[in-house]
PAMARSE-186297 format. One record per residue (C-alpha): residue in three letters; chain; x negated, y negated, z negated. Coordinates in nm, 3 decimals, padded with zeros to 5 digits. Last residue first. Example, Ala and Ser with C-alpha at 12.3 -4.5 7.8 and 13.67 -1.06 7.14 Angstrom:
<atoms>
<atom res="Ser" chain="A" px="-01.367" py="00.106" pz="-00.714"/>
<atom res="Ala" chain="A" px="-01.230" py="00.450" pz="-00.780"/>
</atoms>
This chain:
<atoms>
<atom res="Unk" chain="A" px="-22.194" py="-07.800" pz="-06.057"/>
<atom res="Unk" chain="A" px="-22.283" py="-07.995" pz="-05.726"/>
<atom res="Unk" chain="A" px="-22.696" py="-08.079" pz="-05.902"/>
<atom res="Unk" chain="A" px="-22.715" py="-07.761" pz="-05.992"/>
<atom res="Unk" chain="A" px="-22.594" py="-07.615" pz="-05.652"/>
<atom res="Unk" chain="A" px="-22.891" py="-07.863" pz="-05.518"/>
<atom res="Unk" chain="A" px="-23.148" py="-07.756" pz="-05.695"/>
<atom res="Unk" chain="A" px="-23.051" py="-07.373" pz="-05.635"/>
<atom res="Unk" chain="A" px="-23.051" py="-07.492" pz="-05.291"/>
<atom res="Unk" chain="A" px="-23.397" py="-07.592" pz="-05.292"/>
<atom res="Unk" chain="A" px="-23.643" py="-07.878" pz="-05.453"/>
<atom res="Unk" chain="A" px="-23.719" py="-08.124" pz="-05.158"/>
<atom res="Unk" chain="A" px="-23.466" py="-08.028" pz="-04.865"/>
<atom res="Unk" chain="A" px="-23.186" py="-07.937" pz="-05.111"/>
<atom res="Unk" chain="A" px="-23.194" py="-08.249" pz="-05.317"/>
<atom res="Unk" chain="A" px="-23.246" py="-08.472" pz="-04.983"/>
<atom res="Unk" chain="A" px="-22.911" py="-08.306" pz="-04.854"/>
<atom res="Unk" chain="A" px="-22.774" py="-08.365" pz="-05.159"/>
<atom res="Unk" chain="A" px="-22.816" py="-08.734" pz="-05.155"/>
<atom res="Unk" chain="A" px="-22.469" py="-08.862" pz="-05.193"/>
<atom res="Unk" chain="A" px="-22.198" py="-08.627" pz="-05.384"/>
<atom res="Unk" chain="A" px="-21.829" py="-08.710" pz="-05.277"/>
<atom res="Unk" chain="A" px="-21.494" py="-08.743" pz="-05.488"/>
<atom res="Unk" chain="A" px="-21.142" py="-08.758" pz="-05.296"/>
<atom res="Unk" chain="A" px="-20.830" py="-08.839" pz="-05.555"/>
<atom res="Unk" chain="A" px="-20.507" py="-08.738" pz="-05.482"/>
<atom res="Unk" chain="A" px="-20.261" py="-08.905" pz="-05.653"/>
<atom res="Unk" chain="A" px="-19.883" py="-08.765" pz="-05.878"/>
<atom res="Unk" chain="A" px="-19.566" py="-08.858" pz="-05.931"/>
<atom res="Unk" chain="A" px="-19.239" py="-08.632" pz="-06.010"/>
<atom res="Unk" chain="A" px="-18.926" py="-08.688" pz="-05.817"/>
<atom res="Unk" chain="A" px="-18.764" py="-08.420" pz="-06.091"/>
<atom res="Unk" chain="A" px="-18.500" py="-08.347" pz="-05.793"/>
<atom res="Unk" chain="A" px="-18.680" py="-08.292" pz="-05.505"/>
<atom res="Unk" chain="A" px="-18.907" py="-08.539" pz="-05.300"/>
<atom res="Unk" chain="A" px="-19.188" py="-08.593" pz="-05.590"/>
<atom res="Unk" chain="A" px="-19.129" py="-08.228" pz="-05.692"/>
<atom res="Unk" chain="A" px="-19.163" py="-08.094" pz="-05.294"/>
<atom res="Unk" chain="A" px="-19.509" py="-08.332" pz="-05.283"/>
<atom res="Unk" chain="A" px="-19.629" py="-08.159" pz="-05.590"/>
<atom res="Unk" chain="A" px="-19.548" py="-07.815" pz="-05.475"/>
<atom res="Unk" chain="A" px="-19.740" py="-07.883" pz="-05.125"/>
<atom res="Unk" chain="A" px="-20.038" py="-08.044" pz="-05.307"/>
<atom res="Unk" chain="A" px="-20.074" py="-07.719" pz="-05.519"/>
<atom res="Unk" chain="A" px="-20.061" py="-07.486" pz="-05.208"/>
<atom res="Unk" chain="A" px="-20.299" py="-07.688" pz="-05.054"/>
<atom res="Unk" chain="A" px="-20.512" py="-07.717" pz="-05.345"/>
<atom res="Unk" chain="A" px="-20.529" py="-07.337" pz="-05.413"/>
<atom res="Unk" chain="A" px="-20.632" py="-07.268" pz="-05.011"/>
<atom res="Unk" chain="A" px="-20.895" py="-07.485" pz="-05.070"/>
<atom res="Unk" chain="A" px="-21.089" py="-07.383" pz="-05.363"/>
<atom res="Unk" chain="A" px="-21.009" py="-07.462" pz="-05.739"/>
<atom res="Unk" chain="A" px="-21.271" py="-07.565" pz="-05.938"/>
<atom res="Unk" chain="A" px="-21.543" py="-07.395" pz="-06.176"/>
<atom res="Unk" chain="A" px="-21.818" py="-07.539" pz="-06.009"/>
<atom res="Unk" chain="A" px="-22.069" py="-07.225" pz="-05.866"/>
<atom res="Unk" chain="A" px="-21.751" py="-06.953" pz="-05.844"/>
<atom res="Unk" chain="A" px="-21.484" py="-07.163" pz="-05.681"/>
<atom res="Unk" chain="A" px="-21.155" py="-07.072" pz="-05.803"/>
<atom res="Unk" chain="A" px="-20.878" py="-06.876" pz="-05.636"/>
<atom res="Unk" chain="A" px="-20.824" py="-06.555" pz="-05.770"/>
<atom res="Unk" chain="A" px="-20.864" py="-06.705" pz="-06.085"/>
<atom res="Unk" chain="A" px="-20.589" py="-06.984" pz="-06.078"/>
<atom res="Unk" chain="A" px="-20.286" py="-06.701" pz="-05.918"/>
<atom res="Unk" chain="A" px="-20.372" py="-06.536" pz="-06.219"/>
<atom res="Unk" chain="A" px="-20.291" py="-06.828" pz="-06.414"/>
<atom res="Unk" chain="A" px="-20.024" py="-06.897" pz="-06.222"/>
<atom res="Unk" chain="A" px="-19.850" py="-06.581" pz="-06.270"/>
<atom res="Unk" chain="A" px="-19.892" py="-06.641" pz="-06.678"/>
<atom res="Unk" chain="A" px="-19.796" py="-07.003" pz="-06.639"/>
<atom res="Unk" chain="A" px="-19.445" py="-06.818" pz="-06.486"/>
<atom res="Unk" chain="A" px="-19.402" py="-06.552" pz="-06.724"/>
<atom res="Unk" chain="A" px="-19.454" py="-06.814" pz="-06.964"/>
<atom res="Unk" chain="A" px="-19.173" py="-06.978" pz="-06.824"/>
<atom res="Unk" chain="A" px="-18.906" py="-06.725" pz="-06.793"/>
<atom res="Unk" chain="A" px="-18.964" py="-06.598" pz="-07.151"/>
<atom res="Unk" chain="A" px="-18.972" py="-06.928" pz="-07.336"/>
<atom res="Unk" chain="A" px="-18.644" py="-07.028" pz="-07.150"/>
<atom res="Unk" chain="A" px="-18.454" py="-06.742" pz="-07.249"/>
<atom res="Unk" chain="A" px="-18.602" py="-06.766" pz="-07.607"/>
<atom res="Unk" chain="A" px="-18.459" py="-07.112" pz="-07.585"/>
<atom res="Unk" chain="A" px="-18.134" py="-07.046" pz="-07.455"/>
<atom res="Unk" chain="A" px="-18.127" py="-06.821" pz="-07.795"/>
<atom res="Unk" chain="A" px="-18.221" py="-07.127" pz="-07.981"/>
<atom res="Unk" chain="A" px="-17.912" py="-07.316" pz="-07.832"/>
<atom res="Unk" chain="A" px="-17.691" py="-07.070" pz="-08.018"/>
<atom res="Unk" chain="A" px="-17.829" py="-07.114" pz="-08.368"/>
<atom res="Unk" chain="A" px="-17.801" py="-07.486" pz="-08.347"/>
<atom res="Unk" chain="A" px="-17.467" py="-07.485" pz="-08.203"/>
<atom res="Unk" chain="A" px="-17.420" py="-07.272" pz="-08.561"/>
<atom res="Unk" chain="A" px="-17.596" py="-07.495" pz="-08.734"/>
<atom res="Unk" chain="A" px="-17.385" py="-07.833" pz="-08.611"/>
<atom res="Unk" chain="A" px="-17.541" py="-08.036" pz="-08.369"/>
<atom res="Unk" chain="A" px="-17.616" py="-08.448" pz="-08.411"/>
<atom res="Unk" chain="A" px="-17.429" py="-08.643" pz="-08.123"/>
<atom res="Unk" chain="A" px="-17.617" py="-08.609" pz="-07.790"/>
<atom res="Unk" chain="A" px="-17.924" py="-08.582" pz="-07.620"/>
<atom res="Unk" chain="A" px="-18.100" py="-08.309" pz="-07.638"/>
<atom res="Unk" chain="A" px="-18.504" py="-08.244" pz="-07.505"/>
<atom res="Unk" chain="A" px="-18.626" py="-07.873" pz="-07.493"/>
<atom res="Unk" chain="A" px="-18.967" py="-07.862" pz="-07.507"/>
<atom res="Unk" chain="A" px="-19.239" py="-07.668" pz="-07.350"/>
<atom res="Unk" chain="A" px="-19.496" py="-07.351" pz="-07.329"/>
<atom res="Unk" chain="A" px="-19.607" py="-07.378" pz="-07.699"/>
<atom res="Unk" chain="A" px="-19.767" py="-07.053" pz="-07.819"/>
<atom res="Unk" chain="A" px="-19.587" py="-06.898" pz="-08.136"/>
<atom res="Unk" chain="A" px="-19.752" py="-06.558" pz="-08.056"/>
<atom res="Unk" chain="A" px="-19.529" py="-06.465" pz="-07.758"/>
<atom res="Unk" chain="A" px="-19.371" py="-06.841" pz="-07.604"/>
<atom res="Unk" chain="A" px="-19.252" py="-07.104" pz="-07.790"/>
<atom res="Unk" chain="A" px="-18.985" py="-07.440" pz="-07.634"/>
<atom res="Unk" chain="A" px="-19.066" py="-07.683" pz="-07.876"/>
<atom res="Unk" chain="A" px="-18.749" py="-07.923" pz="-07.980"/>
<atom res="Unk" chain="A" px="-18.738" py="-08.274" pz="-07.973"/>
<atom res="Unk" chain="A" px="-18.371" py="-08.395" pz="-08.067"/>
<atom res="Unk" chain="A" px="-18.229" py="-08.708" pz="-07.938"/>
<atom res="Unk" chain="A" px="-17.953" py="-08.944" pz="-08.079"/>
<atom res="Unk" chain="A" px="-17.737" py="-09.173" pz="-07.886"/>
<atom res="Unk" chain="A" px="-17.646" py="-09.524" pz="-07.895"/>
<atom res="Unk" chain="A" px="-17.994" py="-09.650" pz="-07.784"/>
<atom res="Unk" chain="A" px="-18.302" py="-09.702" pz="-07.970"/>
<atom res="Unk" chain="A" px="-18.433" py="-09.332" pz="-08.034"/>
<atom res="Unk" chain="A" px="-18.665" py="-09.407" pz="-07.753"/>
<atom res="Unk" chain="A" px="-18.729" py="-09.105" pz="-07.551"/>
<atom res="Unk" chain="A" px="-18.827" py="-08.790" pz="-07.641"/>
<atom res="Unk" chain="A" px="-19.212" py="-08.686" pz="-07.661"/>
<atom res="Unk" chain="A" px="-19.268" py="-08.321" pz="-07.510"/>
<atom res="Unk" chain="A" px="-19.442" py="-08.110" pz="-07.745"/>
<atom res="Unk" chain="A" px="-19.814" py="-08.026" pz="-07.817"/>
<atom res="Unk" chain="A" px="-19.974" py="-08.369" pz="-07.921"/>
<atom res="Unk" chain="A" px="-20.330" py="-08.322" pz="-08.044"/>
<atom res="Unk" chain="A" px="-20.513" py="-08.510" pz="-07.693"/>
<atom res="Unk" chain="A" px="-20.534" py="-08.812" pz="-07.906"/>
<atom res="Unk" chain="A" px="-20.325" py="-09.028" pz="-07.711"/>
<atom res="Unk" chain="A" px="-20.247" py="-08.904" pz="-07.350"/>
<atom res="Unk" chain="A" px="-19.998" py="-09.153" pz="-07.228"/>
<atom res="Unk" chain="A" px="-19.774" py="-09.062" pz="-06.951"/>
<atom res="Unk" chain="A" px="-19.535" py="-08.865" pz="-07.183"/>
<atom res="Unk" chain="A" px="-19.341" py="-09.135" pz="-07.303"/>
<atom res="Unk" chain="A" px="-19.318" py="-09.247" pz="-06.918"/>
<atom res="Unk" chain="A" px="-19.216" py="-08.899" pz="-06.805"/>
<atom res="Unk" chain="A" px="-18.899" py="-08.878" pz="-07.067"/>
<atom res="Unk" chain="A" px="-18.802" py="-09.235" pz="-07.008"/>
<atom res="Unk" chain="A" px="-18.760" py="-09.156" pz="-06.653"/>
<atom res="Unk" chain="A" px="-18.526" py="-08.952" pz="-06.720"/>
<atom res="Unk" chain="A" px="-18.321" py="-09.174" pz="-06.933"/>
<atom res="Unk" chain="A" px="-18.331" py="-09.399" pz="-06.705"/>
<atom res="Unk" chain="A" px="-18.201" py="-09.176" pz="-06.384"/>
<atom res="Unk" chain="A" px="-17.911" py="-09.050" pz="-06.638"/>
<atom res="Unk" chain="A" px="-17.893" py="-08.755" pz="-06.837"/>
<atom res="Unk" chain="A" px="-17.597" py="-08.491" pz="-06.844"/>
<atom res="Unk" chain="A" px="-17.877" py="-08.270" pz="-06.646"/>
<atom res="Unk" chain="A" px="-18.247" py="-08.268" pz="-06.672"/>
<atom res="Unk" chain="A" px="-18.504" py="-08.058" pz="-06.512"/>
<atom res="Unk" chain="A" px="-18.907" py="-08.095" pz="-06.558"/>
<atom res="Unk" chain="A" px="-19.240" py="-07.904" pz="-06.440"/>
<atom res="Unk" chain="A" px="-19.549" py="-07.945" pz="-06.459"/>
<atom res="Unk" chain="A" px="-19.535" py="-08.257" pz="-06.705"/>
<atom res="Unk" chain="A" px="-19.962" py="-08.399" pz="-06.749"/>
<atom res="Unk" chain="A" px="-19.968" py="-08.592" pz="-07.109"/>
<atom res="Unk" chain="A" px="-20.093" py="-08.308" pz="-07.357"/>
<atom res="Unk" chain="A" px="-20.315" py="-08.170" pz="-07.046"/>
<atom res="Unk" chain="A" px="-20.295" py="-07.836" pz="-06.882"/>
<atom res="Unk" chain="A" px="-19.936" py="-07.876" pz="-06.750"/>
<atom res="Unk" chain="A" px="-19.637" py="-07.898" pz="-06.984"/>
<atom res="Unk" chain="A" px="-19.312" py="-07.749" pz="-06.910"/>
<atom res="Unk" chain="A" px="-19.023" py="-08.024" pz="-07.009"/>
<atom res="Unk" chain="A" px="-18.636" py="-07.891" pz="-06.986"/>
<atom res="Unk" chain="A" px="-18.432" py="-08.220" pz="-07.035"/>
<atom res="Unk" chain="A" px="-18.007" py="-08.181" pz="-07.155"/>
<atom res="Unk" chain="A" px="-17.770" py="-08.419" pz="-07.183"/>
<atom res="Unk" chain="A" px="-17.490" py="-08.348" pz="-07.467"/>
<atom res="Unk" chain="A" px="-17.071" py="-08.355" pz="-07.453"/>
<atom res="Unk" chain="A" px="-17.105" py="-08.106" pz="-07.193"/>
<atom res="Unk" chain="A" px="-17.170" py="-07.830" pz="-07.440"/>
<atom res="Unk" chain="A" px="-17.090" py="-07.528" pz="-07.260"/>
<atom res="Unk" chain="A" px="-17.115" py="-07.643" pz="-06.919"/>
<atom res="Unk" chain="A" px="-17.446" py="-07.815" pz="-07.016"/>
<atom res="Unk" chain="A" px="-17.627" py="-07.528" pz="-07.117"/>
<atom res="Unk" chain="A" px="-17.531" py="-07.347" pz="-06.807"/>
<atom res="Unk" chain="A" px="-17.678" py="-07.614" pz="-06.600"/>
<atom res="Unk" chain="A" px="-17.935" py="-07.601" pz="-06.801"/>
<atom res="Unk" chain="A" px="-17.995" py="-07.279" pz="-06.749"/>
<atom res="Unk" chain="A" px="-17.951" py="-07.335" pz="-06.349"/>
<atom res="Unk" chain="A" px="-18.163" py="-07.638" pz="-06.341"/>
<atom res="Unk" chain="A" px="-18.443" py="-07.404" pz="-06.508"/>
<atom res="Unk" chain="A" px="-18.419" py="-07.133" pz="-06.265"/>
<atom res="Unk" chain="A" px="-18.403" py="-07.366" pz="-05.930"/>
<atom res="Unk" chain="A" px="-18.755" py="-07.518" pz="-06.037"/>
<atom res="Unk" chain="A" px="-18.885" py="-07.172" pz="-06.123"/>
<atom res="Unk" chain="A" px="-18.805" py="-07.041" pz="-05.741"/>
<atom res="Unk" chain="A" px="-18.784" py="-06.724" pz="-05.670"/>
<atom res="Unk" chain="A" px="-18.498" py="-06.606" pz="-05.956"/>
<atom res="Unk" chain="A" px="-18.404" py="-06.237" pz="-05.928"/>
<atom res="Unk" chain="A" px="-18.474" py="-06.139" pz="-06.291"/>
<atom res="Unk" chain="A" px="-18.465" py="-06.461" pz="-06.449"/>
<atom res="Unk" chain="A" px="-18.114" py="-06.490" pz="-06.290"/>
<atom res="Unk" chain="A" px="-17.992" py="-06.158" pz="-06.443"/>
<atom res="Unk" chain="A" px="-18.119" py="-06.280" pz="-06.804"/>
<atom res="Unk" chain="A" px="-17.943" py="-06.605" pz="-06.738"/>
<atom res="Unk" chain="A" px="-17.590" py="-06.421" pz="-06.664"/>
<atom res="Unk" chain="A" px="-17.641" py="-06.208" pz="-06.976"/>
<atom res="Unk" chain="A" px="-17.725" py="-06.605" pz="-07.182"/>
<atom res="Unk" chain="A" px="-17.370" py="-06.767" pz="-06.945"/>
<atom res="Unk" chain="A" px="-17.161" py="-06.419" pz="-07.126"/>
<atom res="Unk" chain="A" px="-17.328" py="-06.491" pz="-07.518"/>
<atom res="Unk" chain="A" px="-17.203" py="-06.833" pz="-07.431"/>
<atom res="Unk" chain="A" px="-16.874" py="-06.766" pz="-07.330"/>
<atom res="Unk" chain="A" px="-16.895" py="-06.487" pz="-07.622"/>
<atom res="Unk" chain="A" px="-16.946" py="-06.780" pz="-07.870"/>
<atom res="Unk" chain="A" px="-16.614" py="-06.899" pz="-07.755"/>
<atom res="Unk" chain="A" px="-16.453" py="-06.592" pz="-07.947"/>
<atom res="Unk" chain="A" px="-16.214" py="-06.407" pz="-07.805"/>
<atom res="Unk" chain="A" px="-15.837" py="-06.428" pz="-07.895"/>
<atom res="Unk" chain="A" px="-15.708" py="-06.293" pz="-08.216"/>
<atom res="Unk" chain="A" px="-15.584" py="-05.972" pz="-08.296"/>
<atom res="Unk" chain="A" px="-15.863" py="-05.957" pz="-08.592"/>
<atom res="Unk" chain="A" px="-15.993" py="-05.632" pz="-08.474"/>
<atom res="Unk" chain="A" px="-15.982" py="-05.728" pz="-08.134"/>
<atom res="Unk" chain="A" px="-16.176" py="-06.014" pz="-08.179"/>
<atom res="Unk" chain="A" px="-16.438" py="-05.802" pz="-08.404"/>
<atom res="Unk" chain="A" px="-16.472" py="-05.614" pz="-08.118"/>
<atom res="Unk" chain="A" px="-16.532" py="-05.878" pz="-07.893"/>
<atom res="Unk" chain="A" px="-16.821" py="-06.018" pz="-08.114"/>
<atom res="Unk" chain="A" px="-16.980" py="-05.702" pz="-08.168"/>
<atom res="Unk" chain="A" px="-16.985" py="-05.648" pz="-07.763"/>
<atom res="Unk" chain="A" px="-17.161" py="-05.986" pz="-07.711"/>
<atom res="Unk" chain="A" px="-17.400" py="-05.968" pz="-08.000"/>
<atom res="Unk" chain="A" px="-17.501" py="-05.614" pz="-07.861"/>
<atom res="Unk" chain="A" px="-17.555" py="-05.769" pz="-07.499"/>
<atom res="Unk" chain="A" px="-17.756" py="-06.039" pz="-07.618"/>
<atom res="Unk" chain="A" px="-17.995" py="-05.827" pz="-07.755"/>
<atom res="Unk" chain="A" px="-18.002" py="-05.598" pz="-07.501"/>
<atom res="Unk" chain="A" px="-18.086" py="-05.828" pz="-07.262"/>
<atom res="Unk" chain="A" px="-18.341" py="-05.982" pz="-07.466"/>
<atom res="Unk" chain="A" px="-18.512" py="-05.671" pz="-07.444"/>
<atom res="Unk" chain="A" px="-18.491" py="-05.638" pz="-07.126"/>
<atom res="Unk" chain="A" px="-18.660" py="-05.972" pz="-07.066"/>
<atom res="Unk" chain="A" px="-18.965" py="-05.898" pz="-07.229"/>
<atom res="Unk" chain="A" px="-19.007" py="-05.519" pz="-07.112"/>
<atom res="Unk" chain="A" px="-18.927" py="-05.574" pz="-06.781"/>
<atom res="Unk" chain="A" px="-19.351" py="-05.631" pz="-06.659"/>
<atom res="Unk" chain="A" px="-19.443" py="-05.433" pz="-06.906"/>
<atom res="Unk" chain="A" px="-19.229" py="-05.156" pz="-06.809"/>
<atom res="Unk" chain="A" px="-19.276" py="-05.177" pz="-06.420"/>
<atom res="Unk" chain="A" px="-19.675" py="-05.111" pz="-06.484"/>
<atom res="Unk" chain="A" px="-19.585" py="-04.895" pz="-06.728"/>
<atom res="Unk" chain="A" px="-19.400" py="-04.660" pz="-06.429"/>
<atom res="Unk" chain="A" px="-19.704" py="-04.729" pz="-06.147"/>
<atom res="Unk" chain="A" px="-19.932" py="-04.641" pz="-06.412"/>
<atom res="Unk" chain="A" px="-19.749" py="-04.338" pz="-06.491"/>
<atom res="Unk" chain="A" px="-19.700" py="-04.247" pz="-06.116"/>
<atom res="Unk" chain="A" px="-20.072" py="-04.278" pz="-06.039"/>
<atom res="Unk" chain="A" px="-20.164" py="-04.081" pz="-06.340"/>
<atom res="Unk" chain="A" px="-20.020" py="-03.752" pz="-06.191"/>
<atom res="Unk" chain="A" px="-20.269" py="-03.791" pz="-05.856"/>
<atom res="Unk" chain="A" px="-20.253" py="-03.865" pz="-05.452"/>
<atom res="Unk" chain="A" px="-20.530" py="-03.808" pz="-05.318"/>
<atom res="Unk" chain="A" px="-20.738" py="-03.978" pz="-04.987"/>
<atom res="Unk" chain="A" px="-20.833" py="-04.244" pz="-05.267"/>
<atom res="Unk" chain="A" px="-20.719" py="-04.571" pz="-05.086"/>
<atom res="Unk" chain="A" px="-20.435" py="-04.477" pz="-04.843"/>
<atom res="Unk" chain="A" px="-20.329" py="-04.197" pz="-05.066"/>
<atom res="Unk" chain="A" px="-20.284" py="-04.482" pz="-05.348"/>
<atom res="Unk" chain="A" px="-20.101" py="-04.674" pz="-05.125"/>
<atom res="Unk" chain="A" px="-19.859" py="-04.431" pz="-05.031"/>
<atom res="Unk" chain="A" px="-19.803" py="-04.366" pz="-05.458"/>
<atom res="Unk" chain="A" px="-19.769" py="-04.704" pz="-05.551"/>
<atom res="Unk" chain="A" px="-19.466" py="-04.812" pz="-05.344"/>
<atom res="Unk" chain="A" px="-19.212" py="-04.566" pz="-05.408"/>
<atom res="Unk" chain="A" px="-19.273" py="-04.548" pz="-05.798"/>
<atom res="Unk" chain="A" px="-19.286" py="-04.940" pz="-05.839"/>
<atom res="Unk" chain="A" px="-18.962" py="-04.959" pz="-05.623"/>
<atom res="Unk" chain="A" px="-18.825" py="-04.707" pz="-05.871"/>
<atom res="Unk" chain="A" px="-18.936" py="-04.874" pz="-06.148"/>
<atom res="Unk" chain="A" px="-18.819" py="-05.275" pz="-06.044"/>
<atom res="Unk" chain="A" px="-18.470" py="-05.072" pz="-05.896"/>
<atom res="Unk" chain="A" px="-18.421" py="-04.971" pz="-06.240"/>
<atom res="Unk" chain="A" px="-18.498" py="-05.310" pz="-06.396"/>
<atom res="Unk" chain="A" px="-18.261" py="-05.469" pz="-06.147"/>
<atom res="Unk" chain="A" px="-17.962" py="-05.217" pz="-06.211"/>
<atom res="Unk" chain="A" px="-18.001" py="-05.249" pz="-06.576"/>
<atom res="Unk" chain="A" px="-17.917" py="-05.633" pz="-06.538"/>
<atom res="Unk" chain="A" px="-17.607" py="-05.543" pz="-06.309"/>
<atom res="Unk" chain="A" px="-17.493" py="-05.322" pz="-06.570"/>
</atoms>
């Protein structure tokens, strides 16, 4: 209920909002400004509501064939319960960071006899954007960003897990998005699973999959309408927003590294002076 209550406040604050502005733009205010303003809402709910749903169905089939039986509930409806409780969080979460402790946090609870790593990669096989363990210690953790420090061939799509050396097991699995894109992987450590642990953790994953690529799909956007026309790059307001969340990962929990590195162009002014500008933007692109 409290997940239907989010999606209908995301419509109707879409409906309240669009039409004002619209009559502050146009001078009008029109039929097909309420329909966009109502898909609008739709697509952006769509994903995660439908998950919802899904979870919710498994949830009430599950108690009902515990009541059937006259048993006691089923501790797959724990977990069913923590995956409605995710969807809710997705939908009010501000901060990604906070979001992906809290499912594996979750993740944890249920199984707390495994450690847990959430890796989202950047732009590059090597580069980590984001990261959250729990049930892991500092070494293992840093494991996880040293095995991914080193580039290789450029071919590698998932998140490497540590050295399978030590007394424990890991599992590597990718974390897919809509069209079988890779977003991430989910690192385990732990005693092998069982199918049906199996089964459950991939629905954590879906969870996962949706809440991040809604996020690289924000900051994509958030990319365009800030990049530098002539070169391609980022402009200034993009970088100090960037350097600001890299500092707060180095400080906060996945204590992430990262440099600056400053880059200059001699002799432009002579470039400009002797063949033009358009010389010289050449010469800067």
């Amino acid at each position: 209920s409290h997940q239907g209550s989010y999606s209908s406040a995301t419509v109707f604050l879409a409906l309240a909002i669009a039409p004002p502005i619209n009559y502050l733009v146009e001078g009008r205010l029109s039929a097909g400004i309420f329909l966009a303003a109502l898909g609008t809402a739709g697509l952006i709910s769509f994903p995660l509501g439908m998950l919802f749903i899904r979870f919710a169905k498994l949830l009430v089939v599950s108690e009902r064939r515990a009541q059937q039986a006259g048993g006691s509930p089923s501790p797959n409806n724990a977990i069913l319960r923590s995956l409605l409780e995710i969807s809710i969080d997705m939908q009010t979460a501000d901060d990604f960071d906070d979001l992906l402790q809290t499912v594996l946090g979750r993740l944890h609870a249920l199984y707390p006899a495994h450690g847990f790593a959430v890796v989202i990669h950047g732009e590059r096989p090597s580069m980590i954007r984001y990261l959250a363990t729990t049930g892991l210690s500092e070494l293992d953790r840093r494991r996880i960003i040293d095995q991914n420090a080193t580039e290789g061939d450029g071919r590698r799509q998932t998140a490497v897990a540590p050295d399978r050396g030590g007394a424990e097991p890991w599992q590597s699995q990718a974390v897919r998005g809509q069209h079988g894109r890779i977003v991430g992987t989910l690192l385990i450590k732990g005693s092998a699973i069982d199918q049906q642990t199996q089964e459950m953790i991939s629905l954590f994953r879906e969870q996962l999959a949706a809440a991040a690529e809604n996020k690289l799909l924000q900051l994509e956007l958030d990319k365009l309408a800030n990049t530098d026309a002539l070169t391609g790059l980022h402009n200034r307001a993009f970088f100090n927003r960037e350097l600001a969340r890299l500092i707060a990962h180095k400080t906060g929990r996945a204590r992430l590294d990262y440099c600056v590195i400053a880059a200059d162009i001699n002799g432009l002014k002579p470039i400009n002076d002797r063949f033009g500008h358009e010389a010289g933007d050449r010469l800067i692109a």
